[in-house]
N, C-alpha and C positions, 0 to 999 in steps of 0.2 A: 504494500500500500504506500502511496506516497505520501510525504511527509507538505503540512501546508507549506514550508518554505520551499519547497517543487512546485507545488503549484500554488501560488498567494492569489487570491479574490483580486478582482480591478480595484483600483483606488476608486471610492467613492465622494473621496472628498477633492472636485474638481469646481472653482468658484461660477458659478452661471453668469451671463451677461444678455442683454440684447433689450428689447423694449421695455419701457416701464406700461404701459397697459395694461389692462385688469385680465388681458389674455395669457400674454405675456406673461405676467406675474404670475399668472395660478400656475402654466408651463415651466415656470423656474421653479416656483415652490415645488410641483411635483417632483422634479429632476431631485432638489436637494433633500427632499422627505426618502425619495428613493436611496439615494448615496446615506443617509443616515443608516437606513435598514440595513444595505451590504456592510456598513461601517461594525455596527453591532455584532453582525453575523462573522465578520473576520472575527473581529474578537474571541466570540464564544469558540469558533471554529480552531482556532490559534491556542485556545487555552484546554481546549477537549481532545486534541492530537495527541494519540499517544503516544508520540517523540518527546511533545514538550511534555504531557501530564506525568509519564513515568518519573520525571526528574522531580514531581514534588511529592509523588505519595515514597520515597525513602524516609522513612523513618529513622531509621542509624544512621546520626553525622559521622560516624566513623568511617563509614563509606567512603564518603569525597574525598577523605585522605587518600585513595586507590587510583585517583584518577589521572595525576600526571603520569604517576607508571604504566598507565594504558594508553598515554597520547593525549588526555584531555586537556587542555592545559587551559581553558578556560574555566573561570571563576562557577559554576554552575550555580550554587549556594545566592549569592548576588543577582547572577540573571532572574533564577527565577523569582524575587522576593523584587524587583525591578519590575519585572514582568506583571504579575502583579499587582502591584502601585499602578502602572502607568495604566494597565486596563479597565482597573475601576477608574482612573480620572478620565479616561480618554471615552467611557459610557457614561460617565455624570458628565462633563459637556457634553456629550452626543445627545444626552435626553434634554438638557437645559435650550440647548439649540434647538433642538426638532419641536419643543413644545411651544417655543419664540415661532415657528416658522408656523405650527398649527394654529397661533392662533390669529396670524398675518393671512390663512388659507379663511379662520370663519370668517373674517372682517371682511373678506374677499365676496364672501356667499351672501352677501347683504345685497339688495338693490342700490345700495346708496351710502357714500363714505367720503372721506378726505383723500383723495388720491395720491397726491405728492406725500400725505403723511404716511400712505402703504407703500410708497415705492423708496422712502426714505426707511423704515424698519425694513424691509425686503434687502436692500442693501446692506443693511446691518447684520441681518441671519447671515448672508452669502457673505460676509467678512469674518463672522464667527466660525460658519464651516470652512472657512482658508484657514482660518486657526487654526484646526484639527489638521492639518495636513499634514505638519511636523513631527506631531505626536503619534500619529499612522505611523510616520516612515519611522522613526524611531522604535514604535511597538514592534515593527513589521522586523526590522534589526536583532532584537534579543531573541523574538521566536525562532529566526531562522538559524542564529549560534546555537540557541538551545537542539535544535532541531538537527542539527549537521552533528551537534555534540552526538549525541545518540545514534547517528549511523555509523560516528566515526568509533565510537565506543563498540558498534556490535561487529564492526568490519574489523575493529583490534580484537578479537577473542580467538587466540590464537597460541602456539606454543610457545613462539619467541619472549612474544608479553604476559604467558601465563609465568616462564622463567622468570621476567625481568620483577613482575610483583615478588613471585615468591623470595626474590635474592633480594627486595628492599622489607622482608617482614622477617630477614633471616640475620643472625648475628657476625657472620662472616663473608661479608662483601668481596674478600680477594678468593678464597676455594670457591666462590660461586662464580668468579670470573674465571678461572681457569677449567673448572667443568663448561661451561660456555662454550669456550675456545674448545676443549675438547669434542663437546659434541658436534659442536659444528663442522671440524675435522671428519668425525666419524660420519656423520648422519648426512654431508655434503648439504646443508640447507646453507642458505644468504648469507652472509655479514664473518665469512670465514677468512681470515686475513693470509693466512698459508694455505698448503695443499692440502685436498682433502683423499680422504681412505679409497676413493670409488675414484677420483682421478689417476689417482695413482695405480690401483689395481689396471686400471683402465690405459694404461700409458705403458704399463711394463707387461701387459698382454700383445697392445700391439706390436712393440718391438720386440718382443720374441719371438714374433709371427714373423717380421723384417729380416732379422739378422737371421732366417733359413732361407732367405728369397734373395742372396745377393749376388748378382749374375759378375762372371771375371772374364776379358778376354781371353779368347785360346791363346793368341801371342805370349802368354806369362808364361815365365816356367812353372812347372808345376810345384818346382818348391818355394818359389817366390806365396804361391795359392796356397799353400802348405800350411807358409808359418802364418798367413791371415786367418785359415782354418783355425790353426790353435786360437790363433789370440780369440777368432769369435767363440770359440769355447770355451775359453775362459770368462769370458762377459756374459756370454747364457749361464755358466753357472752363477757368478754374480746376481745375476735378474733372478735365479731360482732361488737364492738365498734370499732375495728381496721381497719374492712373491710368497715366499714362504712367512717371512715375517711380519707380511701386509694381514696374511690370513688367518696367524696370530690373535691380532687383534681385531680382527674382524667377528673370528670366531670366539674371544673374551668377552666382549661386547655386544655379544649379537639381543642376550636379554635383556640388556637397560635400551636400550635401542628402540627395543621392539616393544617396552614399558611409553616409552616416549611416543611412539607410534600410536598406542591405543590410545594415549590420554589425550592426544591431538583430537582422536576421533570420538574423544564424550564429550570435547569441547564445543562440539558444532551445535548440539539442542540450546544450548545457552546463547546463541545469538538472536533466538525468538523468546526469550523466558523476562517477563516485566523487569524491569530497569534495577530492580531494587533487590529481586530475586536474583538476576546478571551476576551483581557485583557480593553480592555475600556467598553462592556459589563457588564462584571464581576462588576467591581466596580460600575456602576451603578444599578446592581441589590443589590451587598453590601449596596449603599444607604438608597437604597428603603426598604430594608429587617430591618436596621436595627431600627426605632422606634419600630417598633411591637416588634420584637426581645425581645428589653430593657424592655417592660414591665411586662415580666417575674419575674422581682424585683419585682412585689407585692407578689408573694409568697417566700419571702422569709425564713418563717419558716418553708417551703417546708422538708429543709435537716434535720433541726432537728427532724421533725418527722417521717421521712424515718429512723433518728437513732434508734431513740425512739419504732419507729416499730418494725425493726431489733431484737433489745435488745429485746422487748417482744417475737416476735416470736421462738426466740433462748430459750426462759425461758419455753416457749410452748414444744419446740420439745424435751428439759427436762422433762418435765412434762409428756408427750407421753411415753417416755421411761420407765419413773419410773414408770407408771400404768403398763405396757408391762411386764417389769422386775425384777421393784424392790420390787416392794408394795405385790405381789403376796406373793413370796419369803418370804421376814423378815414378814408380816402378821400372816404368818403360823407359822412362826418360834417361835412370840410371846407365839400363841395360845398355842403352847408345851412347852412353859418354863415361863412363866407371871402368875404369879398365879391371877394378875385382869384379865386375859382375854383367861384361859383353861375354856372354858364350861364344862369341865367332874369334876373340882374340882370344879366351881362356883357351880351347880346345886347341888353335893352331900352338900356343905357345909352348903348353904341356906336350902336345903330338912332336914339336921340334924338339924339345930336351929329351925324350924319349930317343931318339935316334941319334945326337949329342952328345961328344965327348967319348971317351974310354968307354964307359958303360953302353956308349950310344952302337959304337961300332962296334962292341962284342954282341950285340943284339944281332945286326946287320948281317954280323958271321952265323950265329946259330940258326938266323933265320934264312940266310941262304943254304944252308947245310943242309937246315929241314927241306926246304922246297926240291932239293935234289931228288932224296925219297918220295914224293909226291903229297907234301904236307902243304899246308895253305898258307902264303907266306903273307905280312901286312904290311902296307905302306906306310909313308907318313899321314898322306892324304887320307887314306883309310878310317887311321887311327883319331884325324880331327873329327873327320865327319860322327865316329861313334862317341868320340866325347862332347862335340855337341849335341847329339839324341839325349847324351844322358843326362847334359846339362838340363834338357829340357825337359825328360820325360821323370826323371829321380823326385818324387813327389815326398817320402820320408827322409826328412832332413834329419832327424834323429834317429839315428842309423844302432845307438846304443839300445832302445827301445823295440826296434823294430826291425832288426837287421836282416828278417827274412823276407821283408817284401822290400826293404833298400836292395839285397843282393838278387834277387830275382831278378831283377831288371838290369842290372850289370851282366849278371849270367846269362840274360838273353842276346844281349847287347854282344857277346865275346864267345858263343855255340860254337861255330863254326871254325875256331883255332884250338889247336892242338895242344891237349895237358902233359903234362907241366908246364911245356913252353910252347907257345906264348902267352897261353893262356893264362896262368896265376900271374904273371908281369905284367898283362895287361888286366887284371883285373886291380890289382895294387893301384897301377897309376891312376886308375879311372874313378875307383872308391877313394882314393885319397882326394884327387881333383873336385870331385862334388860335395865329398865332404867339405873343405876348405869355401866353395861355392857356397854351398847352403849357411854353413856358419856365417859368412862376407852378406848373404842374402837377409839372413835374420837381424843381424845385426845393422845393417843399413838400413832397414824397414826401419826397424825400432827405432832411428833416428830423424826420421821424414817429418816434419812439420806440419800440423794439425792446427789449422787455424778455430780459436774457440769465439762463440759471437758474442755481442758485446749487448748493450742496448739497443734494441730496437732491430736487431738481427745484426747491427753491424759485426766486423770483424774485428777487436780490436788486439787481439792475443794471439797464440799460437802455442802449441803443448807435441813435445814428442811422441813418435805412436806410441813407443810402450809405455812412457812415464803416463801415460792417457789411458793404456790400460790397468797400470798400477795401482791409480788414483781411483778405475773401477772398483779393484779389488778392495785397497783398502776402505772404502763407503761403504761397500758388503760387507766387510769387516767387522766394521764399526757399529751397525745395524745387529748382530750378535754379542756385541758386549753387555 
């Protein structure tokens, strides 16, 4: 239903003018006998709304004490004892006037009078009802505060302001500020100044859906793809550590939560419940609400590691970027200008020291020796071409851990020559060469510069790859202490 200050009655007090005539005159007086009647009718209308009348049948002034805590911040107490006053004066002129104007109407109904003395009082009702004009808009003024008061009062029944009462009727204004900030973390509603629990969950689901989707040129070596693989392994564990202790407290929480959820929803009948009812309600579900509330304080290291989350996940989406962007890019770039890690130089140069020197030519001898008997004999050229395969195909750079699928690939790589010789000589040089490669490859990774963004996405830093994934680690870390 709407409330009169939605819809206010026309002003009735609008001063008439035009002939003085006995036609005339009766036509004005009707107009202003009318505008009295609407006048009345606002009134009564204005003071039987029950927007405005809820605010005077409260009987406990203890009440109003409640009402800045819900947004009211108008005087209620005042308007309506104002409201009031102004109504009864603004209906004893309205009658004092109308009965001046009734009796300017008999004098009217007479065959025979003083004319100019009726058109002389006629003026005078019609300057008395301009009087009432002021006192209209002024009436019309408090109704419609009062009136806004009480929608704005049933549109605040709500959890936020069901907290905010019960924390100004409680003895401990700072634990009810930090349950606050807490829920508001957990529960993701408004006015949360950090990160909240469902963002977060929500940010380290999708990047660990990212970091299995990251496409690498075939151009790379494989062990260059290799030690990116590790390190995104290491950051999915991180994020699993993180996800883990997201759901921690998700799942600690999950019954004050879900406490907070139902009292939200026995809050809503109290938006239609008489004004006075409203507000003694209210504070007693504030009571009742708030032990449980308070003990939100046991997680108080909640925020910190919503921060500490945050800061990792932000170091993640780094991290995302620079496999996507960067690492591709400057990899490559290495590979054509680094003379530890161009496989077309590494392979010729190891293929040249291989046939090089005393040892070179003693090779040269046995290998022609072999070829006599009808053994497979190898070039130099040979020997590059297969150390660059391996360069590029030896995807296990940690050859300690996994030495059986590092050597399988060397072993394919060297089938077709003859054991012992040349075979175990060239497998030496080839496992020693990629080993040296891959250590030169990881560790120049690890060095590559990772630009970290500033405000407003600028760039204003830059962080080594691995010191970037350290810094992962350690936030994961720290999230278990």
């Amino acid at each position: 239903m709407d409330s009169p200050a939605d819809n206010p009655p026309p002003d009735p007090i609008v001063a008439a003018g035009g002939d003085a005539s006995r036609a005339s005159a009766r036509q004005r007086l009707g107009e202003l006998r009318n505008r009295f009647s609407a006048l009345r009718q606002t009134v009564e209308g204005y003071a039987q709304a029950p927007a405005i009348r809820g605010w005077k049948t409260i009987d406990n002034l203890n009440l109003f004490s409640t009402l800045p805590v819900l947004g009211i911040t108008v005087d209620i107490q005042t308007l309506t004892k104002n409201l009031d006053s102004l109504g009864t004066e603004l209906l004893r002129r309205t009658a004092i006037t109308d009965n001046d104007a009734g009796s300017i109407a008999a004098d009217l109904a007479l065959p025979s009078g003083d004319d100019d003395k009726l058109a002389a009082a006629l003026e005078q009702v019609e300057q008395q009802a301009a009087g009432l004009a002021p006192l209209a808009d002024k009436y019309r003024g408090i109704a419609t505060a009062l009136a806004n008061a009480d929608r704005d009062l049933r549109n605040g029944v709500h959890l936020d302001n069901l907290i905010a009462l019960a924390r100004s009727r409680g003895d401990s204004p700072a634990r009810f500020d930090l349950c606050i900030k807490i829920h508001r973390a957990l529960s993701g509603s408004g006015g949360a100044n950090g990160p909240t629990l469902s963002t977060l969950e929500n940010a380290c689901s999708s990047l660990g859906a990212a970091l299995g989707e990251i496409p690498f040129p075939e151009t790379l070596p494989k062990a260059a793809v290799a030690v990116i693989h590790q390190a995104i392994e290491s950051v999915r564990a991180a994020l699993a550590r993180n996800r883990d202790e997201l759901l921690h407290y998700r799942t600690q929480t999950a019954d004050i939560i879900h406490f907070c959820q139902e009292t939200a929803k026995k809050l809503e009948p109290l938006r239609r419940a008489p004004t006075g009812t409203l507000l003694a309600d209210l504070i007693k579900e504030a009571d009742r609400f708030t032990p449980a509330f308070l003990s939100l304080d046991r997680y108080d290291d909640l925020l910190n590691h919503l921060q500490t989350s945050a800061s990792l996940l932000r170091y993640v989406k780094v991290f995302l970027d620079a496999c996507r962007k960067v690492l591709p890019v400057e990899i490559s770039r290495m590979l054509g200008s680094d003379r530890d890690l161009n496989p077309e130089a590494i392979a010729a140069g190891e293929a040249r020291n291989f046939f090089n020197g005393l040892n070179g030519i003693f090779r040269m001898v046995r290998l022609l020796g072999s070829s006599l008997v009808g053994h497979r004999m190898i070039t130099e050229a040979e020997l590059t071409d297969i150390l660059r395969r391996a360069l590029q195909d030896c995807d296990l750079y940690d050859k300690s851990k996994t030495s059986g699928g590092y050597q399988a690939i060397i072993t394919t790589l060297i089938a077709p020559y003859r054991r012992p010789f040349p075979h175990d000589e060239l497998f030496k040089v080839i496992n020693r060469t990629v080993g040296r490669f891959n250590f030169a490859m990881d560790k120049k990774i690890s060095l590559i510069p990772i630009p970290l963004p500033g405000e407003g996405g600028v760039k204003t830093d830059s962080m080594a790859f691995g010191k970037l994934i350290g810094r992962i680690e350690s936030r994961a870390s720290a999230l278990e202490g």
